[in-house]
N, C-alpha and C positions, 0 to 999 in steps of 0.2 A: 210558299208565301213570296220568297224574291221573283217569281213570274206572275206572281197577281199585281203586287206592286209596280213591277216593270210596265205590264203590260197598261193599267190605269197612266202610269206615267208620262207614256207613248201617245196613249189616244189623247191626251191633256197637250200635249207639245204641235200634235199634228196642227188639235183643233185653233190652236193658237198662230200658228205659220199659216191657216190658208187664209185666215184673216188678215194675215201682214202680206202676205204671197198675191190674194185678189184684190187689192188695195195699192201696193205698190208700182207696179212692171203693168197697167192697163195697155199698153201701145203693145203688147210683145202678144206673138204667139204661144200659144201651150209648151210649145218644142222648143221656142226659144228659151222660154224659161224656165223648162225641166232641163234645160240643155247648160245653163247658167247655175243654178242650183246644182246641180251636179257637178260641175267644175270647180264650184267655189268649195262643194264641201269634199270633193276628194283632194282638194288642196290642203284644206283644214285635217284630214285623216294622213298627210304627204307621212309623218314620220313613226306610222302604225310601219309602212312597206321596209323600213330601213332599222325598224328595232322588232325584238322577235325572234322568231322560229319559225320560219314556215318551209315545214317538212308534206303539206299536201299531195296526193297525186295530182297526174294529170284529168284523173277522171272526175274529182272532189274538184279542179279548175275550171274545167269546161261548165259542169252543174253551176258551179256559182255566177259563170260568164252568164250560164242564159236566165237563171233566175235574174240579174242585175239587166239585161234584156228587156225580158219578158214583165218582170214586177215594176222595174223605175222606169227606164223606156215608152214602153209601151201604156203600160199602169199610171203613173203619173202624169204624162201627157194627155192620157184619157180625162185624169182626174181634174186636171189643172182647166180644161174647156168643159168641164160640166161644170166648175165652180164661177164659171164664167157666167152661165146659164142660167142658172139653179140656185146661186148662193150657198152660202156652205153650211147652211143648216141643213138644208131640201140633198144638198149629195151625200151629207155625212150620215146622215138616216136613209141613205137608199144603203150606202157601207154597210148596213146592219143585217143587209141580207148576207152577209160576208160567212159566217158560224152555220148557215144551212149547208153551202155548197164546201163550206171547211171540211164539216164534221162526212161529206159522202167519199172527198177528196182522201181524207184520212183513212178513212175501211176500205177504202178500195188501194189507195198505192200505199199505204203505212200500216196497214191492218191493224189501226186504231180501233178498238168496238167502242161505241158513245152507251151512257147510261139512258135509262128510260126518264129519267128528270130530264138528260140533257137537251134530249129530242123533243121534249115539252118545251123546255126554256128556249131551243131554237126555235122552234114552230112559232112563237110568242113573240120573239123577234120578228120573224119572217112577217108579221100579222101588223105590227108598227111598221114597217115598210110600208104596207099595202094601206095601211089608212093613212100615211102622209102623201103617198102618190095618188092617192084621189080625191085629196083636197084641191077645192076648186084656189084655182093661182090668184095672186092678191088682182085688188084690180090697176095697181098703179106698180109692173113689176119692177124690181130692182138692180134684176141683172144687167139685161140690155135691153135694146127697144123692142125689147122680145115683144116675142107672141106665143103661139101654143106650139107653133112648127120651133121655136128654139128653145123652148121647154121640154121638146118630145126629144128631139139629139141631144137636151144634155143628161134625161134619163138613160137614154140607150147608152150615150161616155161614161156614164158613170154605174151603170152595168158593168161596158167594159172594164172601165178600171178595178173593177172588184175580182171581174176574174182574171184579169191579167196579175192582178196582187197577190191571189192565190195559189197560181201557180208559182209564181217565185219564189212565195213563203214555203210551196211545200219543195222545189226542188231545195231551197237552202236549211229545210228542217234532217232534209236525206246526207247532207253535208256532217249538217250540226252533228245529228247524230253517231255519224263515222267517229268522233273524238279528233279530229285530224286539226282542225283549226277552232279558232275561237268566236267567240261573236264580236266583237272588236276586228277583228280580220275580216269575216265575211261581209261586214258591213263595209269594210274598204275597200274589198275586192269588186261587190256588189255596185258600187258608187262609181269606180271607174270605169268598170266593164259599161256600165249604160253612158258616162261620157262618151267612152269611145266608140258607141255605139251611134250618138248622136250630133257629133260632132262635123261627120260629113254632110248633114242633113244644117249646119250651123254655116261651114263654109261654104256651100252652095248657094245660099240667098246670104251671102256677102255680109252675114250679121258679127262675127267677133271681128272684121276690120271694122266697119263703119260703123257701127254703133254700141258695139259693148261697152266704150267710155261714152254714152252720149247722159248725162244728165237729165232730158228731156224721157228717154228711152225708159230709166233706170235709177230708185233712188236707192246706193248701192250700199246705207249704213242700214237701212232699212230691211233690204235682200239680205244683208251677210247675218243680220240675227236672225231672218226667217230659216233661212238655211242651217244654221246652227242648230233653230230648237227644232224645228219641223225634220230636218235630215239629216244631220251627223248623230245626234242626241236621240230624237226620233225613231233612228233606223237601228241602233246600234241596242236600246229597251227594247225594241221589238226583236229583234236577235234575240235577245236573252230571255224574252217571254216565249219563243219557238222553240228555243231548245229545251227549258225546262219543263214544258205544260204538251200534250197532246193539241195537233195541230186547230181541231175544232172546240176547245177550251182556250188557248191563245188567240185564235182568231174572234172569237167571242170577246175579249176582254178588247181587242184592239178594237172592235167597232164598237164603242162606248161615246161616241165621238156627238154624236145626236146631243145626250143628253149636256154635253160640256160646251157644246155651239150653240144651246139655247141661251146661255147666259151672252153671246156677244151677238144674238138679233136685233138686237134696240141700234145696232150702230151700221145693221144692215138696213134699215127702214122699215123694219118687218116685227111687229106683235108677237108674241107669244098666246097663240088662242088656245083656248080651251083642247082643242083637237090635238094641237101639237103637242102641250104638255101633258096629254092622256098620252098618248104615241110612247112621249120620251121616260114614261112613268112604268110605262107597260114591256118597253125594251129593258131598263134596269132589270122588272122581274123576271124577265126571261134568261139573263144574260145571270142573274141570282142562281136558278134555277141548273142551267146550264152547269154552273157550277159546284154543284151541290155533292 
């Protein structure tokens, strides 16, 4: 029960920061702003490194180094410019292809076996994916002065960000499961490994001198709560839904995100039609299913 809770919890905090996240920081690039985000909450994590036990190896180090890489890095940057795109209802329901490629991720490097419900409840997902991607785009979009050519790369970003997410969830589930650290630790480990991952790519286009205090750039009381719910609070429920639940039952729970960003489309400029609400109705039973 405390990784189903966690894990609803998580998909609630996300859906909540890319609303504050796409709305905030417009001028910044993806990288800059996963690059900030990540600064700001492994600052907020500063006194996990300094109270504790961390008795890890080196090998449970390195895993966590590349999951914070591979998942927030790469993963979030992806995610951050298809929210750009897309709006964050249209990426958080591609997310929900997340539980297909969990649940192969899991039999093959975790030799998790899935129930034959859960395989249905995924397919079911998988099948919401596919009828909100072929919904014809509104005709007045909301992203950017998009057209269909920046519709199509923010589906492809937000592919990637799913498998990029994947993978990091499973290298840190390989972690989790050694007993060696906690999910409060991976989560801090995880946050600064992708600062310091990002941070070259920050100094290089001259972004934390000139403009990390720019006001214009940055509304930063605004970023420091996205960062909070969306990424310290965020990453640290979704920790504790990995370690307790099988990797494509946790992932499952975390892409719930669809159904909780319908409620803030009214303030994307976007309806809730019929189609979407059959999608986000049809993902719940799948994700029921899954669980079962």
């Amino acid at each position: 029960m405390t990784g189903v809770i966690a894990g609803l919890a998580a998909s609630l905090c996300w859906t909540v920061a890319s609303f504050i996240w796409r709305s905030s920081a417009k001028s910044l690039s993806a990288i800059q702003l996963n690059g900030i985000k990540n600064g700001l909450a492994t600052i907020i994590f500063l006194p996990v490194f300094f109270l504790g036990s961390w008795g890890a190896s080196s090998h449970a180090f390195g895993l966590l180094f590349l999951s914070g890489t591979i998942g927030i890095s790469l993963g979030d940057s992806c995610y951050i410019s298809a929210l750009n795109r897309l709006g964050t209802r249209r990426t958080l329901t591609i997310e929900a292809v997340s539980p297909v490629l969990a649940i192969f991720l899991g039999k093959i490097f975790l030799a998790e076996i899935p129930s034959t419900t859960a395989w249905i409840g995924t397919f079911l997902v998988s099948c919401s994916v596919v009828w909100v991607a072929l919904q014809s785009p509104p005709p007045k979009p909301a992203f950017r002065k998009g057209d269909l050519t920046s519709q199509s790369k923010g589906f492809v970003l937000a592919f990637g960000s799913v498998l990029f997410g994947l993978l990091g969830a499973m290298l840190s589930r390989l972690v989790l499961l050694g007993g060696e650290v906690s999910p409060l630790q991976t989560s801090s480990f995880r946050l600064l490994s992708s600062f310091i991952t990002l941070t070259p790519f920050l100094v290089y286009q001259g972004f934390i001198r000139k403009r990390f205090f720019s006001s214009k750039s940055i509304h930063l009381s605004r970023l420091l709560v996205a960062t909070f719910v969306g990424t310290n609070l965020a990453i640290l429920l979704q920790q504790i839904t990995i370690q307790t639940l099988p990797l494509g039952k946790a992932i499952t729970l975390l892409s719930m995100g669809p159904v909780m960003a319908s409620l803030l489309s009214g303030y994307e400029g976007e309806k809730l039609n019929k189609a979407g609400l059959g999608s986000a109705f049809l993902s719940v039973f799948g994700v029921g299913l899954a669980l079962w």
